[in-house]
Every structure is written in C-alpha cells, then in structure tokens.
C-alpha positions in Angstrom: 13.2 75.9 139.2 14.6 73.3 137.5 17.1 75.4 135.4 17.8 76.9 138.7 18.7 73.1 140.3 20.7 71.8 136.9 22.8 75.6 137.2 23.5 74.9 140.9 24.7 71.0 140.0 26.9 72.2 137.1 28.5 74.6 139.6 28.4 72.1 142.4 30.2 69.9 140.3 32.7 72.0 138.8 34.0 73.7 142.1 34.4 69.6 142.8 36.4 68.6 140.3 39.0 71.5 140.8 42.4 69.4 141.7 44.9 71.0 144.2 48.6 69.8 144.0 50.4 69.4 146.9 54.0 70.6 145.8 55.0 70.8 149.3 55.4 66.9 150.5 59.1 67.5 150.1 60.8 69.2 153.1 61.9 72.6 152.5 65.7 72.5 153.2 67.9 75.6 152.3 68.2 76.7 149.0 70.8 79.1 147.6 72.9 78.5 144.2 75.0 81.2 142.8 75.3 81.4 139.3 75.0 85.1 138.8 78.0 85.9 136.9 77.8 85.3 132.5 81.0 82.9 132.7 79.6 80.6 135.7 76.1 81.1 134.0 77.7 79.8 130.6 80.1 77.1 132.1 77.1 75.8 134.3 73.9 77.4 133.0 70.9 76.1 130.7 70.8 77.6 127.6 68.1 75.6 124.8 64.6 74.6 125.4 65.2 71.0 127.6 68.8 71.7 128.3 68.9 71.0 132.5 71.3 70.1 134.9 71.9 68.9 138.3 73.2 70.6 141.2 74.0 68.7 144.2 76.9 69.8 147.3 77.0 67.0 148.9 77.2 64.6 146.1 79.7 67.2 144.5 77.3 67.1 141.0 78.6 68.7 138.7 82.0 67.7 139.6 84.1 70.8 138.8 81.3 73.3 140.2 82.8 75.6 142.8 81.1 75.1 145.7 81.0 77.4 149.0 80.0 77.6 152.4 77.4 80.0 150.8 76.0 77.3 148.7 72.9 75.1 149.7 71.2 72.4 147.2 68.0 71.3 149.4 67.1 68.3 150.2 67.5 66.3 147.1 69.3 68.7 145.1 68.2 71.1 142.3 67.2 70.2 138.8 67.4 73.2 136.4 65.7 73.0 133.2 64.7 75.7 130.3 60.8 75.7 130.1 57.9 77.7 129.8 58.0 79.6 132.7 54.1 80.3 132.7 53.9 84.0 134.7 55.9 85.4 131.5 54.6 83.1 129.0 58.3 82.9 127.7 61.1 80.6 128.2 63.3 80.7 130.6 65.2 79.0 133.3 62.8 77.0 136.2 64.0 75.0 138.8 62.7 72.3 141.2 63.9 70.5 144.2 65.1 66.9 142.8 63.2 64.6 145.2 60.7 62.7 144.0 57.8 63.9 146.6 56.2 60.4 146.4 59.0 58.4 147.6 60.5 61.4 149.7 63.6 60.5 150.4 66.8 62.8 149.8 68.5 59.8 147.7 65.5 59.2 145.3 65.8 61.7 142.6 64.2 62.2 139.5 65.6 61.7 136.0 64.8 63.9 132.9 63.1 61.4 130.0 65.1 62.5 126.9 62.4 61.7 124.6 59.8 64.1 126.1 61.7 66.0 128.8 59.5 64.6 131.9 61.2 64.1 134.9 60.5 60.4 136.0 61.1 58.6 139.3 63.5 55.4 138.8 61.7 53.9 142.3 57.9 54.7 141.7 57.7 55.7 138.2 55.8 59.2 138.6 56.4 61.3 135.3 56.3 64.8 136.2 55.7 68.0 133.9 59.2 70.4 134.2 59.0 71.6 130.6 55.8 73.1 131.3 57.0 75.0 134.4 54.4 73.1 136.6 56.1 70.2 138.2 52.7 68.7 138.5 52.3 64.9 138.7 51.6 63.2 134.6 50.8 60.1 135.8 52.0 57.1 138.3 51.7 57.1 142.6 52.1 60.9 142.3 48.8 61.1 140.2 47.1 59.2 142.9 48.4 61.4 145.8 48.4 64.4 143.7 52.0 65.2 144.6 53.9 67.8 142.5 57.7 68.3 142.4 58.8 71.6 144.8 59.3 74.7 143.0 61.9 76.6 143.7 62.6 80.7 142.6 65.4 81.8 140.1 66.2 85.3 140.1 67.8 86.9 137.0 70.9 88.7 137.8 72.3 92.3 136.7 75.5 90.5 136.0 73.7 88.2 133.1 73.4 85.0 134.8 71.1 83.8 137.4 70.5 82.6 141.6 68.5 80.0 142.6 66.7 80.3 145.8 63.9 78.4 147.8 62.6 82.2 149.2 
C-alpha cells in the first residue's frame, strides 16, 4: 500500500510540475511576408546559424525592402532568425512576432543578445530562447507569467526562398 501511495505522489507531483507557456498573450494581427524568390531570399534572407533580421511595414525596417499591399508584419513585426527548428531536428529559418508578450505593446520589441543569441526586452528585461526554436521565456517578468514570444510559420518555397505566415 504504501508503494502504491509514494507511486501515486510521484505521479501526482510530476503531472504538477508540467509548465504550459502561454505564446499567445500577443494579439494575433495578420501575417504574410514574401520572400519566395532565391534573389529576395538572398538580399533579405537568413543564411548562418544566428543570422536574423527584422521585418517591419510600417516602420519601413529594412529600409530598401519592397513592400506591398500584399505584405503584413503583425503586431510588432517579425523577427527571423536561423535556429533549430525542433519538428526536423535541423536548422532552418524560424520566426516570431517581435513583441515582447510581457509588456505587449506593438512599440516594445525585442532585441537579439549578440553574445548568446536570446532575444531580450529593453523595457522588462525577459530573455527569450529563439535559437532554440521555442521562444519560451529564459528568465525575467516573462518567467513569472510564463509568457513565450508568438510563433509564427515559414513555408519553404519551390522557387528557393521562403513565406512567412501567421496561418
């Protein structure tokens, strides 16, 4: 009986300690960034491991990318980065809406920390793991409220480059 009770407390206690991440807390505005083409995939694309960039329309970031009617950055814009994407164990391009979840607010993005690629907040401080793939909170507020940076999808394209998406 009382290996019975101990099982049933381990169990208890793991089921528990099992963590959800709310990746969510940002609001999910349109997403939709063509760079499916080699050349605009090479001009504007990520190519090493921690190479990223910022996409933003309404700030106009990067400067000389040619925007469209067609062309949608979410709310606080899109950080691409070349991590682990985890469901094909390989690397590869992953992207995440650039709001920092914690302060939610379209004008409070996060920065990439070049000496161990995290993406930081300058307002809060929450380090968040993008290398990784996850976007999951490393430590500050966004520990606390367990607040992870929104994924968004990147579809490879036939014409060797790739589209970012939120669907």
């Amino acid at each position: 009986m009382k290996k019975i009770s101990l099982i049933l407390l381990l169990l208890l206690t793991t089921l528990a300690s099992c963590e959800h991440i709310n990746n969510k807390e940002v609001p999910s505005f349109m997403v939709r960034l063509d760079l499916s083409t080699y050349a605009v995939w090479t001009t504007y694309g990520v190519a090493g491991v921690g190479d990223y960039r910022y996409f933003n329309r309404d700030k106009k970031l990067p400067a000389n990318f040619p925007y469209n009617v067609n062309t949608y950055t979410g709310y606080g814009g899109i950080l691409l980065i070349m991590g682990m994407d985890g469901s094909a164990g390989s690397y590869a391009p992953i992207a995440f809406d650039a709001a920092c979840p914690v302060e939610n607010r379209m004008d409070v993005v996060v920065g990439i920390d070049s000496g161990n690629f995290d993406a930081v907040c300058p307002k809060c401080g929450s380090h968040y793991d993008v290398l990784m793939g996850s976007g999951g909170p490393l430590s500050g507020p966004a520990i606390t409220h367990k607040y992870g940076l929104r994924m968004l999808k990147v579809h490879s394209s036939s014409n060797g480059g790739y589209i970012i998406t939120n669907s």
